[in-house]
C-alpha positions in Angstrom: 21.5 177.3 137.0 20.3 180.1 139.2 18.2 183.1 137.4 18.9 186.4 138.4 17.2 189.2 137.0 18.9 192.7 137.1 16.5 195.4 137.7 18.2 199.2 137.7 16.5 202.5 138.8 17.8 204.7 136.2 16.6 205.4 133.3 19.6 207.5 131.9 21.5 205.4 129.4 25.1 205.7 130.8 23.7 204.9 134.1 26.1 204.1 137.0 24.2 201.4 138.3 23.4 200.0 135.2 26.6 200.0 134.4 26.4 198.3 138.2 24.8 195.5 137.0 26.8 194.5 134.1 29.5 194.2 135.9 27.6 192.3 138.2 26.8 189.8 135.3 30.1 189.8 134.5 31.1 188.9 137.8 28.6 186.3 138.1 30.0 182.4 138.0 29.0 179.9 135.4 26.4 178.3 137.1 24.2 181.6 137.4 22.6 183.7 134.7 22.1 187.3 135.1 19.8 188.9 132.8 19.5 192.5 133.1 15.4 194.2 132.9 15.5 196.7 130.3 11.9 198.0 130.3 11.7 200.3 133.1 11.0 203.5 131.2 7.6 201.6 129.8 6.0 201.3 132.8 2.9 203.9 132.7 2.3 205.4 136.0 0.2 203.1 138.4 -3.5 203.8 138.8 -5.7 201.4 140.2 -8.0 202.1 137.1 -5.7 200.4 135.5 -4.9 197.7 137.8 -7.2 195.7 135.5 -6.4 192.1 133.7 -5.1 191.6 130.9 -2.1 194.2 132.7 -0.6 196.9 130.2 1.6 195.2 128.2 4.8 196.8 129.8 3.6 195.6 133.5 2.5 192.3 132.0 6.2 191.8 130.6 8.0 193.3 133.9 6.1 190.5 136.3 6.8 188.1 134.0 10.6 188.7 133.6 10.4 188.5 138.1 8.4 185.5 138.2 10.7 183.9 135.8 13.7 184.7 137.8 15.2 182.9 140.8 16.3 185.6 142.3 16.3 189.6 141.6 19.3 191.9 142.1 18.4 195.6 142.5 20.4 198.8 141.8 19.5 201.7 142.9 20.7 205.3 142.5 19.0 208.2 144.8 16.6 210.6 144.3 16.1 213.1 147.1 17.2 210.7 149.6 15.2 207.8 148.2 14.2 205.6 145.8 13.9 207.0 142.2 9.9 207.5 141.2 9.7 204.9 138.3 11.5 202.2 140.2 8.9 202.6 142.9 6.5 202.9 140.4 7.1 199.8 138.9 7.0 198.1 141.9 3.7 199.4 142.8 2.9 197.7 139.8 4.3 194.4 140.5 2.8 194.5 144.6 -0.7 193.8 142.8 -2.3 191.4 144.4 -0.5 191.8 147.0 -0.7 188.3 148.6 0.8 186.4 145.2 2.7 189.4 143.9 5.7 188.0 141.9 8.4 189.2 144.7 6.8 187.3 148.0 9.4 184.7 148.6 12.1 185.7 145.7 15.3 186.2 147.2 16.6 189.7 146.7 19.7 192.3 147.2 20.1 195.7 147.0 23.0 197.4 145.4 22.7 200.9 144.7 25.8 203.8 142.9 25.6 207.5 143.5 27.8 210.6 142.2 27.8 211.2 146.0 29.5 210.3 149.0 27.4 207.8 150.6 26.9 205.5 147.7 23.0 205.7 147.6 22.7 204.1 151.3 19.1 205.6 152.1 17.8 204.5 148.1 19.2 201.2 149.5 17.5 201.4 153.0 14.2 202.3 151.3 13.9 200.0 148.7 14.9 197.0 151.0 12.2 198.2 153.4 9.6 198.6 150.3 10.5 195.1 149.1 10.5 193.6 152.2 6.9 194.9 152.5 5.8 192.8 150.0 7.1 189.8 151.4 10.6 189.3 149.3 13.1 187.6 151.4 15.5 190.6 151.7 19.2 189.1 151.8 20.8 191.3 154.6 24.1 192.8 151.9 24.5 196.3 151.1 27.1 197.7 148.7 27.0 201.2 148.5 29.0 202.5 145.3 30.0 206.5 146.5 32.0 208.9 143.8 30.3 206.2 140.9 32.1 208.5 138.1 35.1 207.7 139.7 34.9 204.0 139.7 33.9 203.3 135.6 36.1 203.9 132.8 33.8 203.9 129.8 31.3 202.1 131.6 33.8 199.2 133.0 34.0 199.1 136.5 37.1 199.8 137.7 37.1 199.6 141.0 38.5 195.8 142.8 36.7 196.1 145.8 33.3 197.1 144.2 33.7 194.1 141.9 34.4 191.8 145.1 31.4 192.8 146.5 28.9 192.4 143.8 30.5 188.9 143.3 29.6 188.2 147.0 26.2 189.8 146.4 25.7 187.4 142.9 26.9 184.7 144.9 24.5 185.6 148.1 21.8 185.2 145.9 22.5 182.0 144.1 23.2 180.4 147.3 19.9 180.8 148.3 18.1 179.9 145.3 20.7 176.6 146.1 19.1 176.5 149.5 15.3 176.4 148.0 16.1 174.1 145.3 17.2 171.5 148.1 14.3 172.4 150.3 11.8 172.2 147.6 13.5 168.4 146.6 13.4 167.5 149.7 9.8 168.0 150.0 
């Protein structure tokens, strides 16, 4: 069973691309779980001050819901042509240390939804690049979701091709935690 947490950057509670990620879940076969991170908004503002053990309880529980997953599966809207502040802000958190952080070696994708007409595609460009930073294995996908409040009816995705493609994405990602799992037993 592969793990995939659901991380989105929005905060707003009819979110697009949390509305992304259920669908996602939903699109998800039977031999993955998609769990979707619901604690976002908790996440105090990084200062190394801070960056002390034990974490803040909200950081504590956000590194521990990544290091429990296989696999983590982004959505992203944008904020002034990039990623929005408490998504990068939470990942700040989770960079620390960086040479164990909880994302080095987890398979990720980046999905992201705008109101626009370019589906979020720099949010998407910038978070892959900040991810890849800290050493996640970035799967090369993109989805970009453009006119979002067209594409949800009462927060159901609507749209065929959308679904399609987060399938694929779901599917990306539990192929390579697939790939690991034989690579680790062979070992």
């Amino acid at each position: 069973m592969a793990r995939i947490l659901g991380i989105s950057g929005s905060l707003r509670r009819d979110s697009h691309n949390t509305n992304l990620l259920r669908a996602a879940a939903e699109a998800a076969g039977p031999d993955v779980e998609l769990e979707l991170y619901d604690g976002l908004k908790e996440v105090p503002p990084f200062d190394e001050d801070d960056d002390v053990h034990p974490r803040p309880e909200s950081v504590a529980r956000l590194n521990e819901a990544i290091a429990n997953a296989d696999a983590v599966l982004f959505s992203t809207p944008e904020y002034n042509a990039s990623i929005p502040g408490q998504l990068k802000n939470a990942i700040d958190w989770v960079s620390r240390p960086v040479a164990t952080n909880v994302l080095r070696n987890k398979p990720v994708v980046v999905v992201g939804a705008s109101t626009g007409a370019f589906g979020a595609v720099w949010a998407q460009a910038e978070l892959r690049k900040v991810v890849a930073a800290l050493g996640a294995r970035v799967l090369d996908f993109e989805l970009p979701v453009p006119q979002a409040h067209t594409r949800f009816e009462e927060g159901e995705l609507t749209d065929e091709e959308i679904q399609t493609g987060l399938a694929e994405a779901v599917a990306a990602l539990a192929d390579q935690v697939r790939q690991r799992e034989r690579v680790k037993a062979v070992a």
